[in-house]
Each structure stands twice: as structure tokens, then as C-alpha cells.
N, CA, C, O and CB atoms as a CASP TS submission, in Angstrom:
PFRMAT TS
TARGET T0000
AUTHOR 0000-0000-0000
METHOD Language model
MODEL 1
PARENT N/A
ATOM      1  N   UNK     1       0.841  -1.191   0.000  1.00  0.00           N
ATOM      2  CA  UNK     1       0.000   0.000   0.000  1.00  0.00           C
ATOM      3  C   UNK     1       0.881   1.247   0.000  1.00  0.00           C
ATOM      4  O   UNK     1       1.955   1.303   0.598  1.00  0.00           O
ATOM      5  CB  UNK     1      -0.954   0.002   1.222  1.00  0.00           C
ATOM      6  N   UNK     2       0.270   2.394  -0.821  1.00  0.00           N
ATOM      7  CA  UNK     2       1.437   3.692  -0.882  1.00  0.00           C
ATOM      8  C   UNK     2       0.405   4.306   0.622  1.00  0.00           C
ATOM      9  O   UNK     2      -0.636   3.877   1.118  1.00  0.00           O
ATOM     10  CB  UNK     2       1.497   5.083  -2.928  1.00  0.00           C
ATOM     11  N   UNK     3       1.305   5.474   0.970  1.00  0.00           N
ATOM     12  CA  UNK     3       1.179   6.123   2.158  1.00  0.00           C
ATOM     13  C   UNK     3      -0.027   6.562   2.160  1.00  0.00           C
ATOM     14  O   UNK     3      -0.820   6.270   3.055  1.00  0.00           O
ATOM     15  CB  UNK     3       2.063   7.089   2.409  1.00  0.00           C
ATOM     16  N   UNK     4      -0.383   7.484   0.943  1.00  0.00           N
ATOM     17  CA  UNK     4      -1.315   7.911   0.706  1.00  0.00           C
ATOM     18  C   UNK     4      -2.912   6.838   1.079  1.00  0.00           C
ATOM     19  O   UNK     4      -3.882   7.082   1.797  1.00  0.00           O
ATOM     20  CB  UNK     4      -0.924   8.311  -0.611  1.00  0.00           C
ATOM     21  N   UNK     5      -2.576   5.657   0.226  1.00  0.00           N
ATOM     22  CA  UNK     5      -3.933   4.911   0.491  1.00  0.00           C
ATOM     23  C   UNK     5      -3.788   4.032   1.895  1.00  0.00           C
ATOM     24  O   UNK     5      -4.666   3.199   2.120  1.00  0.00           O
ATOM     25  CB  UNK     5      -4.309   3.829  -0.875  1.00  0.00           C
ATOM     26  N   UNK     6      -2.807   4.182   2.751  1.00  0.00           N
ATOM     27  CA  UNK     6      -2.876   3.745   4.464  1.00  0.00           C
ATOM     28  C   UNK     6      -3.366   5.038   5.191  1.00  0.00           C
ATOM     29  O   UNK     6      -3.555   4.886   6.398  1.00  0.00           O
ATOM     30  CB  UNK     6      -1.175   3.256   5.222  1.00  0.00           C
ATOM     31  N   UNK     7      -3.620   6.364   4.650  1.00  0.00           N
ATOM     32  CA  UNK     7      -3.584   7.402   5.089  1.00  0.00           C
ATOM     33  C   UNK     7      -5.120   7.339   4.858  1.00  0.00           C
ATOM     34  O   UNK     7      -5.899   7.553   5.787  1.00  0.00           O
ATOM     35  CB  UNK     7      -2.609   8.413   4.534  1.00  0.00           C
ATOM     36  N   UNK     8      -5.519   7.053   3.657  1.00  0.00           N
ATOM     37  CA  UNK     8      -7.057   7.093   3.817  1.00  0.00           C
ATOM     38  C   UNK     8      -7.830   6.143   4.307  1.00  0.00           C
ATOM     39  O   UNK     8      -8.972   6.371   4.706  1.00  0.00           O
ATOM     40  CB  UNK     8      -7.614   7.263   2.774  1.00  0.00           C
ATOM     41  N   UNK     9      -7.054   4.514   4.329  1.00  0.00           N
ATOM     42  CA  UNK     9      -7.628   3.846   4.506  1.00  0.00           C
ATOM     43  C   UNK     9      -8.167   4.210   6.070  1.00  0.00           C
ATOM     44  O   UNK     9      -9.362   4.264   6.363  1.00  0.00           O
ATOM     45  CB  UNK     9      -7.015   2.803   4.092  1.00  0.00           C
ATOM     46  N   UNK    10      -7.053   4.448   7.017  1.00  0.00           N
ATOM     47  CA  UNK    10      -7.195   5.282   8.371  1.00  0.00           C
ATOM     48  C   UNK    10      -8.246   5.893   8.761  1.00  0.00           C
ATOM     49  O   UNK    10      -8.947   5.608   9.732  1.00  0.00           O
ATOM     50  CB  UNK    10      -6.415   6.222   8.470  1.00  0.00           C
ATOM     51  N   UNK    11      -8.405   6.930   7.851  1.00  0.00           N
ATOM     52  CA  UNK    11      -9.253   7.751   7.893  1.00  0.00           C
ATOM     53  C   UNK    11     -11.017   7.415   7.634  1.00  0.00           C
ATOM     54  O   UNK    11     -11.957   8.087   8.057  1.00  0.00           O
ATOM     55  CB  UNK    11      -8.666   8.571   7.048  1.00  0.00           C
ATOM     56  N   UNK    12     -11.060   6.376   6.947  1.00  0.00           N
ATOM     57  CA  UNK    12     -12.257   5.957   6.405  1.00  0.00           C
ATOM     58  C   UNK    12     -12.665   4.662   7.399  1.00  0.00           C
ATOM     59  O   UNK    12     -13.774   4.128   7.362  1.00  0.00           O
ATOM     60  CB  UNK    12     -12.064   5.597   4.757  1.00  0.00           C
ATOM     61  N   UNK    13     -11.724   4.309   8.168  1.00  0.00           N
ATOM     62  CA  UNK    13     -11.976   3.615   9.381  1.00  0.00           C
ATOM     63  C   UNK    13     -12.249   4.204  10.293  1.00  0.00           C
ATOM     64  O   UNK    13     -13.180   3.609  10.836  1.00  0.00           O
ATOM     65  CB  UNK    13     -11.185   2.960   9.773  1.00  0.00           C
ATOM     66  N   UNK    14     -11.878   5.447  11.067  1.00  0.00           N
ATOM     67  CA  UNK    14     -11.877   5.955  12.118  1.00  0.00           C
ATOM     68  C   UNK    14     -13.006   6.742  11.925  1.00  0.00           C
ATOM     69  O   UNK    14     -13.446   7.191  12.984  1.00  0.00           O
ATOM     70  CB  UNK    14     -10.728   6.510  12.484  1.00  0.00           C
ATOM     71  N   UNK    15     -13.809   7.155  10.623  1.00  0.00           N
ATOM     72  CA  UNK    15     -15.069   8.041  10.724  1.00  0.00           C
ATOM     73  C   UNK    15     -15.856   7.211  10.089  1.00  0.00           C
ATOM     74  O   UNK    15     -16.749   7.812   9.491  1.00  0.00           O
ATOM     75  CB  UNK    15     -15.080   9.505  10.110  1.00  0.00           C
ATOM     76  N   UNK    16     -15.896   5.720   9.941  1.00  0.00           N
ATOM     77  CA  UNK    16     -17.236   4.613   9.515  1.00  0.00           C
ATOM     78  C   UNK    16     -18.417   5.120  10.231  1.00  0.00           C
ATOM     79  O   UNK    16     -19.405   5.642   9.714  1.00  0.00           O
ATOM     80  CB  UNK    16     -17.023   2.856  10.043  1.00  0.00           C
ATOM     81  N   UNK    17     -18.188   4.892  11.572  1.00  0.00           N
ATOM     82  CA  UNK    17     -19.537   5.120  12.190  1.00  0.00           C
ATOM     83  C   UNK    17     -20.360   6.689  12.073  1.00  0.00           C
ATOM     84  O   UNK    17     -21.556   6.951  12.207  1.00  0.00           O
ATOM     85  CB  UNK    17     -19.277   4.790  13.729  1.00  0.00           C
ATOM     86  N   UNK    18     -19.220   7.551  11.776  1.00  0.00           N
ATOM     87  CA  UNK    18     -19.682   8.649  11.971  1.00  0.00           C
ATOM     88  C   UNK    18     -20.938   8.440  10.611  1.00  0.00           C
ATOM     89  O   UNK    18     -22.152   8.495  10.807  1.00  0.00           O
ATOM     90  CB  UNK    18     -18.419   9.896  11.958  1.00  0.00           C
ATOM     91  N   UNK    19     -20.124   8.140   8.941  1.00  0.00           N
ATOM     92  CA  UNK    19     -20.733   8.191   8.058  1.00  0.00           C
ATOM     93  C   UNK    19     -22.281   7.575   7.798  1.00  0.00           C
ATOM     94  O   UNK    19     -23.304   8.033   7.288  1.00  0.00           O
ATOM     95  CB  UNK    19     -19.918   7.850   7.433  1.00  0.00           C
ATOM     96  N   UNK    20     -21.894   6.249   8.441  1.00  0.00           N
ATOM     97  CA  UNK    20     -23.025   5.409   8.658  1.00  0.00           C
ATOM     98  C   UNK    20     -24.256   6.042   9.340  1.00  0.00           C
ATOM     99  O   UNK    20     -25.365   5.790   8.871  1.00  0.00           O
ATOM    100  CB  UNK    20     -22.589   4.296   9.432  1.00  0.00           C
ATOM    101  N   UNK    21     -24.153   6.730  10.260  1.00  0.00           N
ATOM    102  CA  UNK    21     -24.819   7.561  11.255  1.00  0.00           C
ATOM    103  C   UNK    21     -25.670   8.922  10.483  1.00  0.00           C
ATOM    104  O   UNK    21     -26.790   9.290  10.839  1.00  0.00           O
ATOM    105  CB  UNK    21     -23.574   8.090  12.356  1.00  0.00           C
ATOM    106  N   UNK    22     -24.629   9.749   9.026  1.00  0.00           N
ATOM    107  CA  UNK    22     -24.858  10.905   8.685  1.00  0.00           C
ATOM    108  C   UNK    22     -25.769  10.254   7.385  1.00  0.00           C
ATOM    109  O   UNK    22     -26.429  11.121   6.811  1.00  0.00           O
ATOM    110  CB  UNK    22     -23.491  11.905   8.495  1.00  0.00           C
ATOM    111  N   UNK    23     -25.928   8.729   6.769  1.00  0.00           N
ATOM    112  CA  UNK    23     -26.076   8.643   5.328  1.00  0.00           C
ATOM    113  C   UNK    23     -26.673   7.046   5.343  1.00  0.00           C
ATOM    114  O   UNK    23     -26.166   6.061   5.880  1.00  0.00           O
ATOM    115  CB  UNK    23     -24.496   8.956   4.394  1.00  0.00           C
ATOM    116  N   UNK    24     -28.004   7.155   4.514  1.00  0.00           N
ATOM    117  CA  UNK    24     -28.440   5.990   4.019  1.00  0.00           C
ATOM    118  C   UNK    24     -28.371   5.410   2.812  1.00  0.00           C
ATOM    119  O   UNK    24     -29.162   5.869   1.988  1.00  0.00           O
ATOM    120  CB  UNK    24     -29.376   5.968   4.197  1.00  0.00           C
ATOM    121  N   UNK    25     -27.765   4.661   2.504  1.00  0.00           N
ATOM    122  CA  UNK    25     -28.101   3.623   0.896  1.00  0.00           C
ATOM    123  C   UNK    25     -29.306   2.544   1.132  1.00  0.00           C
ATOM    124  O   UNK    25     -29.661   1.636   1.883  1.00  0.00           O
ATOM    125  CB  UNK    25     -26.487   2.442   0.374  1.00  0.00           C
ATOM    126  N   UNK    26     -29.658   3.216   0.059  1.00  0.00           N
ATOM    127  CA  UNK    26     -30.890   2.254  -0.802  1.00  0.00           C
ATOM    128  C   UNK    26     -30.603   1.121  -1.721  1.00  0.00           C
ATOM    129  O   UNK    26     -30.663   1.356  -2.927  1.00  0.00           O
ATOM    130  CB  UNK    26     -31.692   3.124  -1.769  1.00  0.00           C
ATOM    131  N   UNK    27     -30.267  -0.195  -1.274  1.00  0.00           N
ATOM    132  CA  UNK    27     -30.168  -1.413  -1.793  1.00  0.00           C
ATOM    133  C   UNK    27     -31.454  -1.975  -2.709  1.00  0.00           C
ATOM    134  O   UNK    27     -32.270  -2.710  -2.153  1.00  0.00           O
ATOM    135  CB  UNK    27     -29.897  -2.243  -0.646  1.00  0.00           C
ATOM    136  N   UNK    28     -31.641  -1.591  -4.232  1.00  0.00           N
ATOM    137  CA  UNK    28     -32.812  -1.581  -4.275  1.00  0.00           C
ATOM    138  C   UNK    28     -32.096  -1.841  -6.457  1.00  0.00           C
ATOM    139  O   UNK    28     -31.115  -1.409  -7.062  1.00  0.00           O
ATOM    140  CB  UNK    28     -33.845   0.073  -3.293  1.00  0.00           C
ATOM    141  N   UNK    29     -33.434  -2.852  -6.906  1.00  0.00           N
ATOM    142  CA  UNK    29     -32.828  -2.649  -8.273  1.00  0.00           C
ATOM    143  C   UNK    29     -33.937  -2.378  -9.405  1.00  0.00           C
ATOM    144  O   UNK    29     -35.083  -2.230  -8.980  1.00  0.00           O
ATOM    145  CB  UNK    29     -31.967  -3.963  -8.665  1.00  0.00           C
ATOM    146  N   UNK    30     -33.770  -2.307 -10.575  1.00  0.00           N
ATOM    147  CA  UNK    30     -34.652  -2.064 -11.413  1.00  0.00           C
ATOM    148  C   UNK    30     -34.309  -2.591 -12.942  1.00  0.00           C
ATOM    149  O   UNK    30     -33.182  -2.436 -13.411  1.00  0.00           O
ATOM    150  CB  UNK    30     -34.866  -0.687 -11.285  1.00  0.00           C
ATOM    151  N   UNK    31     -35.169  -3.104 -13.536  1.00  0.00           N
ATOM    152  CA  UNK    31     -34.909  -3.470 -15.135  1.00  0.00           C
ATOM    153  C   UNK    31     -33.961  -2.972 -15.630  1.00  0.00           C
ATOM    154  O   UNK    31     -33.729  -1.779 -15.436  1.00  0.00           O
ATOM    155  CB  UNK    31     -35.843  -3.139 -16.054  1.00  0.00           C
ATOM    156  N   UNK    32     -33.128  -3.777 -16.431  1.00  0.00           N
ATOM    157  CA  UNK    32     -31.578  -3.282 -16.564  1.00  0.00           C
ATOM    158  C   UNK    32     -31.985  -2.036 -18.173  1.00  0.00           C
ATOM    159  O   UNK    32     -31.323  -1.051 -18.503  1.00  0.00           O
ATOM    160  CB  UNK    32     -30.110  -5.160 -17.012  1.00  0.00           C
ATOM    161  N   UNK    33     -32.998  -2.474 -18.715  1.00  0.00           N
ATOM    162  CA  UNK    33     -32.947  -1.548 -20.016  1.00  0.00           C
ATOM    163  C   UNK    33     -33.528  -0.161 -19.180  1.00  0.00           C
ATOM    164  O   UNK    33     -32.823   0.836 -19.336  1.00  0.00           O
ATOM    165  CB  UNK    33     -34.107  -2.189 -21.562  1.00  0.00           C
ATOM    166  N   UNK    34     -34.629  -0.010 -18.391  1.00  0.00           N
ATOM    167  CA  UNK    34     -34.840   1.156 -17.420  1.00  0.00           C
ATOM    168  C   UNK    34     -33.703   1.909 -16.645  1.00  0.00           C
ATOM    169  O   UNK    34     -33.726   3.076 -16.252  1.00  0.00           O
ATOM    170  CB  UNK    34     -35.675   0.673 -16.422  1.00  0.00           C
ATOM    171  N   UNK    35     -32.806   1.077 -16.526  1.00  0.00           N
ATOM    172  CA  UNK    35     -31.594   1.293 -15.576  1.00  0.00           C
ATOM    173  C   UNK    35     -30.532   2.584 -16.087  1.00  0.00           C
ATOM    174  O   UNK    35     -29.948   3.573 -15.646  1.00  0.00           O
ATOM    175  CB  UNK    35     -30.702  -0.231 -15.537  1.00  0.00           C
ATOM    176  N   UNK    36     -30.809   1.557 -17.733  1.00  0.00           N
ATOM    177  CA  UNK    36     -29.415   2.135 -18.623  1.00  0.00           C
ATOM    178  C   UNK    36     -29.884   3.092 -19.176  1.00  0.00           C
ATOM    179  O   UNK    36     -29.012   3.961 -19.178  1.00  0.00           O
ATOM    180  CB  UNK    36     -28.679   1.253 -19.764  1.00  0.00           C
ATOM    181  N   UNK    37     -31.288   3.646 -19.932  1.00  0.00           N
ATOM    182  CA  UNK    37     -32.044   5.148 -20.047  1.00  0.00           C
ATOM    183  C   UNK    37     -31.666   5.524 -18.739  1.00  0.00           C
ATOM    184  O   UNK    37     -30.500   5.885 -18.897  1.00  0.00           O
ATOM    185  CB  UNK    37     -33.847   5.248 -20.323  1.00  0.00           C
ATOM    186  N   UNK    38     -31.980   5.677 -17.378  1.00  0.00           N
ATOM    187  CA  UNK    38     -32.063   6.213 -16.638  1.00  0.00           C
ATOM    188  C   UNK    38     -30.466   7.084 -16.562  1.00  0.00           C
ATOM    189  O   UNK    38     -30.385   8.305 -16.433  1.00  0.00           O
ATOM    190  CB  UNK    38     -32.622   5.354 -15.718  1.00  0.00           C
ATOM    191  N   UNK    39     -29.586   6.391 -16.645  1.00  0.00           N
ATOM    192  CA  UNK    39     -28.268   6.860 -16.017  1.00  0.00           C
ATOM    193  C   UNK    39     -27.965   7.418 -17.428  1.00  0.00           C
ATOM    194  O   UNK    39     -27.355   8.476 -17.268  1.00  0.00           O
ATOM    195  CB  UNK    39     -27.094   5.629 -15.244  1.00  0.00           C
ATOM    196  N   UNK    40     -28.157   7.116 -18.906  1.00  0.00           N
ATOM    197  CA  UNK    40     -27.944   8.311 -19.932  1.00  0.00           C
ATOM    198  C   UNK    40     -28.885   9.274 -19.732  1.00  0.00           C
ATOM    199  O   UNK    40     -28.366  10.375 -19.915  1.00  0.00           O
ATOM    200  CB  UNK    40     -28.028   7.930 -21.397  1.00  0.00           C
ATOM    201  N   UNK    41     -30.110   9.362 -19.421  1.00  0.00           N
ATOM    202  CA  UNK    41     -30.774  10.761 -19.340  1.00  0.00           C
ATOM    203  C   UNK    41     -29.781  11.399 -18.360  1.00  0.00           C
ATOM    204  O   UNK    41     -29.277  12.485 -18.647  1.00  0.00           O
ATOM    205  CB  UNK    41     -32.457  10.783 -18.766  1.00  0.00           C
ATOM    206  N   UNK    42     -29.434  10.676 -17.045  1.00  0.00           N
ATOM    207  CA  UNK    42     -28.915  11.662 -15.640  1.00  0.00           C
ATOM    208  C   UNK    42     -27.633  11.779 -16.250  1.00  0.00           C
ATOM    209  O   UNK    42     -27.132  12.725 -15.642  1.00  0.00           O
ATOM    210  CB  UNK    42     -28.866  10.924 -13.811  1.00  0.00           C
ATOM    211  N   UNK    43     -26.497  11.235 -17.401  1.00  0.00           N
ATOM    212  CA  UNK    43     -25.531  11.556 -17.383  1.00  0.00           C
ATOM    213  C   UNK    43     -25.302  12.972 -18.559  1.00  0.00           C
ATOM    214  O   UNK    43     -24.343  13.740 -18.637  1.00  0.00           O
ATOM    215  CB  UNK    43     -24.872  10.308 -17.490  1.00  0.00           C
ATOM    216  N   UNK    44     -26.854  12.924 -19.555  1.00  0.00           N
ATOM    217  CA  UNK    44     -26.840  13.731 -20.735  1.00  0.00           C
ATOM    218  C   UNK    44     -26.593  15.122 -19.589  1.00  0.00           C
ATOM    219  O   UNK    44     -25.573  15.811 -19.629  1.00  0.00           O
ATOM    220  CB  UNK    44     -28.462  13.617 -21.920  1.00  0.00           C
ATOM    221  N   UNK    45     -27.402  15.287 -18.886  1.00  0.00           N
ATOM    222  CA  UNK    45     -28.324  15.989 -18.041  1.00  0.00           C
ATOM    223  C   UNK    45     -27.656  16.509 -16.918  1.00  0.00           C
ATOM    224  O   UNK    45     -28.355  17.224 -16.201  1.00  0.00           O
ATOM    225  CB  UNK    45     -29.413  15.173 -17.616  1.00  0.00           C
ATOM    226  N   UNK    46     -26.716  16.373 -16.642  1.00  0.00           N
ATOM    227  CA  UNK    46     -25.374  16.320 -15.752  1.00  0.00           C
ATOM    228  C   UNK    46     -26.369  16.723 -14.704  1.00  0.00           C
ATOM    229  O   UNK    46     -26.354  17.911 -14.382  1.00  0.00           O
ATOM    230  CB  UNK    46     -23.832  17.409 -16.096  1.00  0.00           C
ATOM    231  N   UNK    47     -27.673  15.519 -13.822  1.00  0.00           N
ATOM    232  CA  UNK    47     -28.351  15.004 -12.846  1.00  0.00           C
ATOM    233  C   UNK    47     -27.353  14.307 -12.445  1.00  0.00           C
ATOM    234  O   UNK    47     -26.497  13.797 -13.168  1.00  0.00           O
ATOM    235  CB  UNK    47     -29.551  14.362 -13.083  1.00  0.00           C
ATOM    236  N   UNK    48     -27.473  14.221 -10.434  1.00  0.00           N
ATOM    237  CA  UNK    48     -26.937  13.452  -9.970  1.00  0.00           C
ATOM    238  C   UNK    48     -28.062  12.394  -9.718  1.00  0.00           C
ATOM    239  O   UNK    48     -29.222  12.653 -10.041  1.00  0.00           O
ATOM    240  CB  UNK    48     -26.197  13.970  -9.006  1.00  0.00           C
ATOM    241  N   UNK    49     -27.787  11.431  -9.253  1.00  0.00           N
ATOM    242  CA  UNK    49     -29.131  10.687  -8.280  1.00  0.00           C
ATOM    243  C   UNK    49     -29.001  11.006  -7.460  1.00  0.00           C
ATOM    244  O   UNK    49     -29.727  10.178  -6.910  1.00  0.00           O
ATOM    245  CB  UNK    49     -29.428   9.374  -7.977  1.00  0.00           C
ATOM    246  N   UNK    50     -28.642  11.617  -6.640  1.00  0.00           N
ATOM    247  CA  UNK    50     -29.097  12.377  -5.504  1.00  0.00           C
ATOM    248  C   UNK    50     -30.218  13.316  -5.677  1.00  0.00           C
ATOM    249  O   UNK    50     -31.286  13.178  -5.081  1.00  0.00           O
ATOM    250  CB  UNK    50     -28.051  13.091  -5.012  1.00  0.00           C
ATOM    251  N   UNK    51     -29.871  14.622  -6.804  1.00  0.00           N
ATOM    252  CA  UNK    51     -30.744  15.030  -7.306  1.00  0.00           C
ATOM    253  C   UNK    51     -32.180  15.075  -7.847  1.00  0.00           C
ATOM    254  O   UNK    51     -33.065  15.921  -7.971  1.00  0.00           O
ATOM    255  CB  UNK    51     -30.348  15.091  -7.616  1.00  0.00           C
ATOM    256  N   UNK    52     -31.913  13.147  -8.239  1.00  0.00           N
ATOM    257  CA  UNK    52     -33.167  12.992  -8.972  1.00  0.00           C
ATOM    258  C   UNK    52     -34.414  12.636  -7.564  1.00  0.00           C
ATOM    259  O   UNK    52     -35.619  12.856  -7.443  1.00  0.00           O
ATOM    260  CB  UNK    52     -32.926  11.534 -10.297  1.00  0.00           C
ATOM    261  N   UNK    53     -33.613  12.146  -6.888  1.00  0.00           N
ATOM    262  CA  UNK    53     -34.323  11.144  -5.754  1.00  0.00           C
ATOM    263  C   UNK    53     -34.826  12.591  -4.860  1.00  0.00           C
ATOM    264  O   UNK    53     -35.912  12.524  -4.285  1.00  0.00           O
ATOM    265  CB  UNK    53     -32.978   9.756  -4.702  1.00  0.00           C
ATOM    266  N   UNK    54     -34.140  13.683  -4.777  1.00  0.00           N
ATOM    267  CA  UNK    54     -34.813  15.120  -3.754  1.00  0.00           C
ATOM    268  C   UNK    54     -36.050  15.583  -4.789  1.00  0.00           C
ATOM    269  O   UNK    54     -37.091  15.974  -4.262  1.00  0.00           O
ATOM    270  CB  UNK    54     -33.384  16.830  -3.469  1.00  0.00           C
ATOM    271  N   UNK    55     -35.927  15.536  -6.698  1.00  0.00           N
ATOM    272  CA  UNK    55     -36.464  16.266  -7.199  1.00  0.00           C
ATOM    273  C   UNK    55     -37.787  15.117  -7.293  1.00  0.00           C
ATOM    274  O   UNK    55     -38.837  15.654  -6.941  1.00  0.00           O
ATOM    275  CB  UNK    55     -35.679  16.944  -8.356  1.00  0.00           C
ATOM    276  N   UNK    56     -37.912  14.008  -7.596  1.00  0.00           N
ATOM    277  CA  UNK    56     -38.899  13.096  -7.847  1.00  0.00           C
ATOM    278  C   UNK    56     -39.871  13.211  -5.999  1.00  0.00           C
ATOM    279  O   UNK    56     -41.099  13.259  -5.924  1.00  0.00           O
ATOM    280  CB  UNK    56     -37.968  11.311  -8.406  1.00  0.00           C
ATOM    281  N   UNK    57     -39.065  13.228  -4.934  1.00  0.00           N
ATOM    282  CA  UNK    57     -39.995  13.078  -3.766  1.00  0.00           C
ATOM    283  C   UNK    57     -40.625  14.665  -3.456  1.00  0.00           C
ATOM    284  O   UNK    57     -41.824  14.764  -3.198  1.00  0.00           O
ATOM    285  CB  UNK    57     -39.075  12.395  -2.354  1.00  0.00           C
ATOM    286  N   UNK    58     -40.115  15.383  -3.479  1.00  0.00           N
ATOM    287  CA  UNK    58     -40.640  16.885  -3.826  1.00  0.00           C
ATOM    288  C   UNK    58     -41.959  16.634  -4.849  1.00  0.00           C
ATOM    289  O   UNK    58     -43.088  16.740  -4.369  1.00  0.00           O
ATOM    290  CB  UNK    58     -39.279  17.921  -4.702  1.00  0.00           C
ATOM    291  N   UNK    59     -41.742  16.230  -6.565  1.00  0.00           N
ATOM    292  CA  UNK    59     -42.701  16.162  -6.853  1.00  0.00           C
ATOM    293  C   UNK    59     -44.315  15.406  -6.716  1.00  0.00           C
ATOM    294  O   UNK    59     -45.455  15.804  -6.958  1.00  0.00           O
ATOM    295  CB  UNK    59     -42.242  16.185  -7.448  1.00  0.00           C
ATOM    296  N   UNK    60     -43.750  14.156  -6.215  1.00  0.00           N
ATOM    297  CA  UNK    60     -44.735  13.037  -5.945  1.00  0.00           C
ATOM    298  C   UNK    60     -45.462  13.534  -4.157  1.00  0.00           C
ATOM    299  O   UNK    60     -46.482  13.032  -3.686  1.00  0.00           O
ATOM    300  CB  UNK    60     -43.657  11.221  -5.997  1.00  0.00           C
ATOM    301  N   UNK    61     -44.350  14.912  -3.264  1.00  0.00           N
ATOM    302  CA  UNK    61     -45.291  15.565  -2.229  1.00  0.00           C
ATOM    303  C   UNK    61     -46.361  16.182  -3.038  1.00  0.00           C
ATOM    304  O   UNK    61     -47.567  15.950  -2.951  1.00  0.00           O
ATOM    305  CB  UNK    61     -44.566  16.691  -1.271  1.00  0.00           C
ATOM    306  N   UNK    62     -45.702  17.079  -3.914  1.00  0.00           N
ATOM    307  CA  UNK    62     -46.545  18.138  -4.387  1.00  0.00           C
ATOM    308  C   UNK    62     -48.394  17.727  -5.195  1.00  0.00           C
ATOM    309  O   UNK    62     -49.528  18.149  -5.417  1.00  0.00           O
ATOM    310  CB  UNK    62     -45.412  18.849  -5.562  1.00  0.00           C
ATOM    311  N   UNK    63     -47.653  16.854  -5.294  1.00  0.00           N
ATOM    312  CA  UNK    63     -49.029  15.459  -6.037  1.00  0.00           C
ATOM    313  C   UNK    63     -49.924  15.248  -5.124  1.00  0.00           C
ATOM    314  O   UNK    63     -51.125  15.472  -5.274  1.00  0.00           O
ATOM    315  CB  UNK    63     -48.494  13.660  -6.395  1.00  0.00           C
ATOM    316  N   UNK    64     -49.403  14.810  -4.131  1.00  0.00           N
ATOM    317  CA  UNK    64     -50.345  13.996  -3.143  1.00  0.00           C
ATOM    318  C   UNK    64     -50.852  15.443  -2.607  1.00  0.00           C
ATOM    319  O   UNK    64     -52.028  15.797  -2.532  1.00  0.00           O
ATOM    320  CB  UNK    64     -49.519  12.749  -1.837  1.00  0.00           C
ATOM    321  N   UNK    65     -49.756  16.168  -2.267  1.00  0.00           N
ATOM    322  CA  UNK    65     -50.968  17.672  -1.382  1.00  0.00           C
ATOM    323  C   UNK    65     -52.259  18.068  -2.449  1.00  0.00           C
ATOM    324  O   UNK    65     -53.425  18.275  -2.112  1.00  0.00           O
ATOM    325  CB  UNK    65     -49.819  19.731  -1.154  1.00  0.00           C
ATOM    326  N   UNK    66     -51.759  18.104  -3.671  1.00  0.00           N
ATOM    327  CA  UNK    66     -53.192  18.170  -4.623  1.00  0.00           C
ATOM    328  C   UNK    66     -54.383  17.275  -4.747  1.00  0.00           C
ATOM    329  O   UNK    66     -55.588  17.530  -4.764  1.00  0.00           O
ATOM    330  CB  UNK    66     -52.860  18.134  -5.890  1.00  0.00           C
ATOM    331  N   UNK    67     -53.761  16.235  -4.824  1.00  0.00           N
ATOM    332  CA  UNK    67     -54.649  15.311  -4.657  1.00  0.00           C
ATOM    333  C   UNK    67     -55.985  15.340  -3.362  1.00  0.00           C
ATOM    334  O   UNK    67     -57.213  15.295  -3.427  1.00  0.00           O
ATOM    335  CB  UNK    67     -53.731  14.229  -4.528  1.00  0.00           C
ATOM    336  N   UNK    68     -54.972  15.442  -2.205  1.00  0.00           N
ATOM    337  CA  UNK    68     -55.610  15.947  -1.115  1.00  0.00           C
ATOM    338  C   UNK    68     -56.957  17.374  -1.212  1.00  0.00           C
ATOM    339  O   UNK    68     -58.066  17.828  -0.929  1.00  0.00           O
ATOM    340  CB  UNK    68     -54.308  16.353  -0.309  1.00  0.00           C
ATOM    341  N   UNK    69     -56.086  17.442  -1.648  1.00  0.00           N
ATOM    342  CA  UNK    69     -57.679  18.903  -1.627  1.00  0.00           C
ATOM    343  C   UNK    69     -58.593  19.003  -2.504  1.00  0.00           C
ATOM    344  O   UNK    69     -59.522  19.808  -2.443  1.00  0.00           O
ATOM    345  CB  UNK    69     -57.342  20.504  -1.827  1.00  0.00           C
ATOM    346  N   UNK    70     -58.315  17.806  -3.816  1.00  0.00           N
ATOM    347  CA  UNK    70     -59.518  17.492  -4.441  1.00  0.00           C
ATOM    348  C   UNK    70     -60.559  16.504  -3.672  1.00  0.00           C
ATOM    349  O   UNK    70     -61.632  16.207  -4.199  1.00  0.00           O
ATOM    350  CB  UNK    70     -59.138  16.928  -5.714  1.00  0.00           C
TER
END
């Protein structure tokens, strides 16, 4: 190992828990031809998935509050 990657490895040990604590992954899959549109639209589109996942639950609130008051 060069210094550098014992230096991070260190580092990415000693703040696991912190990360684990600050951040969730979604273990989750989908049709591989859905998959592969998906990540060329987000890559044409310079979308992160992070992005998409704040902008899609924002919209699907904004839905349901409408829905609601019909």
C-alpha cells in the first residue's frame, strides 16, 4: 500500500460510524434496459441521483398535497 492509500484507509476507518450515522443507501434494483435510459438521461443531463431522488420526492409531495384537496 502507498502512504497515501494507508492514510485514507485510516481515515475511512476511524469516521465509519460517523458516516453510517450521517447517510443511508438504498439497496434496491430495477430493469436493466430502465436502468441504462435512466443513467444516460442523468448523465446527458449532468443530474446526480441524488438530485433525482430530492427532485422526484418533492414532486410526488406536491401530487399527493393536490390530490388531497380534491
Amino acid at each position: 500500500m502507498t502512504d497515501k492509500s494507508i492514510i485514507d484507509k485510516r481515515y475511512e476507518d476511524k469516521h465509519k460510524e460517523e458516516r453510517k450515522a450521517a447517510h443511508a443507501v438504498w439497496g434496491t434494483s430495477m430493469r436493466r434496459d430502465d436502468f441504462e435510459r435512466l443513467n444516460g438521461f442523468l448523465k446527458d443531463n449532468r443530474i446526480t441521483k441524488v438530485e433525482l431522488i430530492y427532485a422526484g420526492w418533492a414532486a410526488l409531495g406536491k401530487r399527493i398535497e393536490e390530490n388531497k384537496k380534491e
